[in-house]
C-alpha distance (Angstrom), angle and dihedral (degrees) to the residues before:
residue distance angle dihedral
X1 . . .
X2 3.60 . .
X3 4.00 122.0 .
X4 3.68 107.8 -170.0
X5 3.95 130.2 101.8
X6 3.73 109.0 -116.7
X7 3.61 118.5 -140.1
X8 4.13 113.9 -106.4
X9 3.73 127.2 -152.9
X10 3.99 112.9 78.5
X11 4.19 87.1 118.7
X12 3.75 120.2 30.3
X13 4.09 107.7 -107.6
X14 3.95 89.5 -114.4
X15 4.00 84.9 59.2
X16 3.86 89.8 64.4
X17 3.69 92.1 59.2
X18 3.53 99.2 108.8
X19 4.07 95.4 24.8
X20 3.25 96.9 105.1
X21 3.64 101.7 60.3
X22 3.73 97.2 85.1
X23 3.67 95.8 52.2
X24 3.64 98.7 40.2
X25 4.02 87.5 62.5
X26 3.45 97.5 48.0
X27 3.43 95.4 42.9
X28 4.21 86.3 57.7
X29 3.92 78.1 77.7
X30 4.17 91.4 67.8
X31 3.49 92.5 40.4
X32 3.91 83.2 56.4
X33 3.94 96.8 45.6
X34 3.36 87.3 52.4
X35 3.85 102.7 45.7
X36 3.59 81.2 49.3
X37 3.66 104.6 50.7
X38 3.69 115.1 14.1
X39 3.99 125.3 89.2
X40 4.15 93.9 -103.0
X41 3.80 118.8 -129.2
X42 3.57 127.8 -146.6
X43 4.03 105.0 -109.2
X44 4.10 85.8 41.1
X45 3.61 91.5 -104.9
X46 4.38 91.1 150.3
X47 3.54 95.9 66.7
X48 3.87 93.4 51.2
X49 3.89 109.4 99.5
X50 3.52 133.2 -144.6
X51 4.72 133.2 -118.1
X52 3.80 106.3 -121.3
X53 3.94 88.4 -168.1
X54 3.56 95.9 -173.2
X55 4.34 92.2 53.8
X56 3.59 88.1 26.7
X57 4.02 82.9 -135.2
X58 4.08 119.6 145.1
X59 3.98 96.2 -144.4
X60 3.87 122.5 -172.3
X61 3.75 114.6 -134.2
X62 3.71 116.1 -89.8
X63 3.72 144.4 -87.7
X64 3.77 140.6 -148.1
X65 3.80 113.6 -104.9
X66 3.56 119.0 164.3
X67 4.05 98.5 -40.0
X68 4.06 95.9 -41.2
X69 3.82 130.4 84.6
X70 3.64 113.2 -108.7
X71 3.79 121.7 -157.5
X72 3.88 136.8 164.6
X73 4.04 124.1 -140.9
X74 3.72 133.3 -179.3
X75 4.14 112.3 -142.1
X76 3.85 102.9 -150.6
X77 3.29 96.8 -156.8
X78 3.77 94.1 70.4
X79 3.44 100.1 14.6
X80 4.00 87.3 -119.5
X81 3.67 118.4 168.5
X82 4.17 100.6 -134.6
X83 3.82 132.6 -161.1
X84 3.77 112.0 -157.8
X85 3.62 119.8 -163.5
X86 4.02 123.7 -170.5
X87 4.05 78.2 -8.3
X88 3.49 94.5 -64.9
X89 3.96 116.3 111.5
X90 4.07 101.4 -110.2
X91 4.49 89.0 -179.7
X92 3.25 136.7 3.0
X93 3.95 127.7 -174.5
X94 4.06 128.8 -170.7
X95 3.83 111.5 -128.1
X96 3.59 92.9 -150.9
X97 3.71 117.7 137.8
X98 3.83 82.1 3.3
X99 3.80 123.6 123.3
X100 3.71 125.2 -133.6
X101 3.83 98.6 -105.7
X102 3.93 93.3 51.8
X103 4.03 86.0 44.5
X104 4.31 79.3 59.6
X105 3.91 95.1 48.4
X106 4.00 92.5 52.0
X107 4.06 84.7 50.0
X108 3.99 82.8 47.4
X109 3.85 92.8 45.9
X110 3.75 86.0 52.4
X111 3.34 97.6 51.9
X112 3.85 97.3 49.4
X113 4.23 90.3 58.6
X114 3.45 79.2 54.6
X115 3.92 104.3 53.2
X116 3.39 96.7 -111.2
X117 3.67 138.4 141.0
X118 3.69 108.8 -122.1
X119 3.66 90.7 -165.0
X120 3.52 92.2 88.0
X121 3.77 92.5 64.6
X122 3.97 79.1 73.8
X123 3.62 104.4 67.1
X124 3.56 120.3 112.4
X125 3.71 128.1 -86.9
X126 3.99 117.7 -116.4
X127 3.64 92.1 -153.0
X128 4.12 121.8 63.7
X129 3.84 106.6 -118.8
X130 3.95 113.5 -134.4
X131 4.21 101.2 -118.0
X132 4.00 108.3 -98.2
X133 4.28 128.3 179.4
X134 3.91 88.2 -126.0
X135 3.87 91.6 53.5
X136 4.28 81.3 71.9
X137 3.88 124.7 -4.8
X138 3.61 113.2 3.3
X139 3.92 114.5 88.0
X140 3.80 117.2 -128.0
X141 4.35 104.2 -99.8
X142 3.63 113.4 -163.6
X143 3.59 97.5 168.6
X144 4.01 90.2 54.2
X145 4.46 82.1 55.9
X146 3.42 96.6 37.3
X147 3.72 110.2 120.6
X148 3.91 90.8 30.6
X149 4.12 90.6 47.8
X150 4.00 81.7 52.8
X151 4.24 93.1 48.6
X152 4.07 83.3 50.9
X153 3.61 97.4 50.0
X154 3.87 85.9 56.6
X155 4.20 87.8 45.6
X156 3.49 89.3 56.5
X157 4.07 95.2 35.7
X158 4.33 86.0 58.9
X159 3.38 95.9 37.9
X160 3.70 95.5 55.8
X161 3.88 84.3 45.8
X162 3.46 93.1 53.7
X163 3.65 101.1 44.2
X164 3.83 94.8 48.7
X165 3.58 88.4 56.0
X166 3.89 91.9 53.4
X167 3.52 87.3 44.7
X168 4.06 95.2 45.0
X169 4.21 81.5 40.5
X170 4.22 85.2 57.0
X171 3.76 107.4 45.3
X172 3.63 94.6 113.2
X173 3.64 91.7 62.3
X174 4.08 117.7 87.2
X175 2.90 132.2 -87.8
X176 3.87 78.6 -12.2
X177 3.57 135.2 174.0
X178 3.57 128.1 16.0
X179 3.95 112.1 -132.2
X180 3.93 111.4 -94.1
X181 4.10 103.8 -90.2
X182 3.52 138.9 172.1
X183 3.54 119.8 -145.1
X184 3.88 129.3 -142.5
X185 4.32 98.3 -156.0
X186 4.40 91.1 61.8
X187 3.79 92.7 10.3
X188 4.30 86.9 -134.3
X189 3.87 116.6 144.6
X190 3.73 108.0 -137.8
X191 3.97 154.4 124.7
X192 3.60 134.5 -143.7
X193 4.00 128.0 -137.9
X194 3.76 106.7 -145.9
X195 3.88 114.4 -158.2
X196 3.74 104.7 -165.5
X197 3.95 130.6 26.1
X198 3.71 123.1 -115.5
X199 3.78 127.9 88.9
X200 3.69 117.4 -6.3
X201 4.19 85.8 -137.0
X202 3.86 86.3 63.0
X203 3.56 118.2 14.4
X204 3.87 112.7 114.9
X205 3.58 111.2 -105.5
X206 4.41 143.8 146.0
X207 3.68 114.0 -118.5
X208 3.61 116.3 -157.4
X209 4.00 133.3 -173.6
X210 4.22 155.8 98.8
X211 3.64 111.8 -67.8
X212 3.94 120.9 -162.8
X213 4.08 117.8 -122.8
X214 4.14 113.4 -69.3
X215 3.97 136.8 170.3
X216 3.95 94.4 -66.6
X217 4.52 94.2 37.2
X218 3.94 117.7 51.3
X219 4.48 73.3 -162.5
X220 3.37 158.0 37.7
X221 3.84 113.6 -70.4
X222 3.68 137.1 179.1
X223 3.48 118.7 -126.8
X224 4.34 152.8 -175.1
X225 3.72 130.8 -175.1
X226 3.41 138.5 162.1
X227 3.59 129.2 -105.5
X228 3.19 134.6 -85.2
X229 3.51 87.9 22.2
X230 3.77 111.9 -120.7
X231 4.53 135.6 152.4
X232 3.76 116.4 -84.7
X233 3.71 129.5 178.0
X234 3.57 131.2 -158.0
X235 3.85 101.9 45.5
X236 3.85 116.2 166.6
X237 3.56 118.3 -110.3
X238 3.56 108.3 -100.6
X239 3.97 132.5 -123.1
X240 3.56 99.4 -151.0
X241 3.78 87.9 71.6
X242 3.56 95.1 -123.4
X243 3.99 132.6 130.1
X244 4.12 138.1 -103.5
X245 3.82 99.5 -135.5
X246 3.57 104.0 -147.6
X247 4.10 106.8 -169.7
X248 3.94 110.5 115.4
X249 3.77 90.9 -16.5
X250 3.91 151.5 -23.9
X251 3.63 131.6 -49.4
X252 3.48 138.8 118.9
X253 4.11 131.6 -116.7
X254 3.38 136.8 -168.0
X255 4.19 111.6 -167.4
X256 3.84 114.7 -132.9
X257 3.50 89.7 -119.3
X258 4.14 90.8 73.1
X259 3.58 85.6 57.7
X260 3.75 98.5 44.9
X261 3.77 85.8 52.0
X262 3.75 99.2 47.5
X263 3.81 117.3 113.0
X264 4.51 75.7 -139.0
X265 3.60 111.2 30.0
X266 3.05 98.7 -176.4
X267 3.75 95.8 42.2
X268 3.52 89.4 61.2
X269 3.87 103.2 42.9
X270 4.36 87.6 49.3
X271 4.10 85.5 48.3
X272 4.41 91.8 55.4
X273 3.63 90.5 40.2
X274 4.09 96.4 46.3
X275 3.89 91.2 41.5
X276 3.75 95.0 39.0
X277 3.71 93.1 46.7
X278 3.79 98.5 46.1
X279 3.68 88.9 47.8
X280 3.58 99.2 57.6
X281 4.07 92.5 41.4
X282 3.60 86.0 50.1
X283 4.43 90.9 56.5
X284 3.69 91.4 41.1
X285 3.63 100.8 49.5
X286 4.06 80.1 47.8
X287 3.60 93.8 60.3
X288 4.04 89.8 40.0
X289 4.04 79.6 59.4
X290 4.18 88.3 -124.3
X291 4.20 93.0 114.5
């Protein structure tokens, strides 16, 4: 799997405002498979998918089907619905000019070679989906999002280079760090370094990860913040010349476009997540009376 930092900047981070939207439908069709046919666990975790960087494929984890391990990606550079079979892709086919419901048959057609039920695809989503064109009449484009589907495949590519490290930088702490995930409700790529057992709902813990645009960031940002998420005052000003977002609690941001305009990108994203990250182990091991 490849190690290296890959240099950011072809589009302008405002440009990838909207280049999500493709992938984030399609990728409702994982979240399905594996609603559908993986054993459920309680905080979620087995619809969350995970960043082949070298394929550039999200892939779900994998089911049972007649002796081999059946899984189903999403390459975002084509948009291409992918089966993967023993972790090797068995078919692949481009969405484009393809609208959403005949992107759910070829999952369905899938699923039947393999002896599944496709009925399970059906079952209702826990989550509220934000309304989209390509969840009903608009075909999937990937020529129109081609550049900016290229720039995202990088986004994701550092930030699960990035968050790996953190994680691999955290193993001594338990229970620790959450494997590296990206998940289909908020489409974010991230992890989350828990610092005392009990119930995932409550236990203290830092998450970490890339967050796609929202109401308060026209673009992507990296962020931290403790958990559970609560007000605090008094921060220290921070060197990594990021932000404290201060909505309906604490965290801290830094918007892709510091990175793309750092002389070292990568530099400058490891310096917000080490500072960020230390700081907010630091305040919760003070209120778990271990500083």
């Amino acid at each position: 799997m490849g190690t290296a930092w890959k240099q950011l900047g072809a589009a302008p981070p405002r440009k990838l405002a909207k280049a999500h939207l493709q992938p984030f439908q399609l990728a409702q069709w994982l979240a399905r498979f594996a609603r559908g046919y993986l054993k459920a666990a309680p905080d979620d975790s087995h619809t969350s998918l995970e960043w082949w960087r070298d394929l550039h494929i999200m892939a779900t984890g994998e089911a049972w089907a007649g002796g081999r391990r059946l899984a189903l990606g999403l390459d975002l550079l084509d948009l291409a619905l992918v089966t993967l079979v023993d972790g090797v892709i068995a078919d692949k086919a481009s969405m484009h000019g393809i609208k959403d419901k005949a992107a759910g048959n070829w999952v369905r057609k899938q699923l039947k070679a393999f002896e599944f039920d496709p009925k399970a695809l059906d079952a209702p989503s826990p989550y509220e989906i934000p309304p989209s064109p390509y969840a009903s009449n608009r075909a999937y484009d990937v020529h129109k999002d081609s550049v900016v589907l290229s720039e995202l495949s990088r986004y994701f590519d550092n930030a699960d280079l990035l968050l790996r490290d953190i994680a691999e930088k955290h193993r001594d702490i338990k229970p620790g760090p959450s494997p590296v995930r990206l998940w289909p409700h908020h489409f974010d790529i991230a992890s989350i370094v828990t610092l005392e057992a009990g119930d995932f709902e409550s236990a203290r813990a830092v998450g970490v990860g890339l967050a796609v645009p929202d109401a308060l960031h026209k673009e992507f940002y990296f962020y931290t913040y403790p958990w559970p998420r609560d007000e605090r005052e008094n921060l220290p000003k921070l060197r990594s010349d990021s932000a404290y977002r201060y909505d309906d609690s604490v965290g801290a941001i830094q918007p892709m476009s510091k990175i793309v305009e750092a002389k070292d990108q990568e530099a400058t994203a490891r310096l917000f997540f080490d500072e960020t990250v230390a700081l907010f182990i630091r305040l919760l091991r003070e209120e778990m009376g271990e500083a």
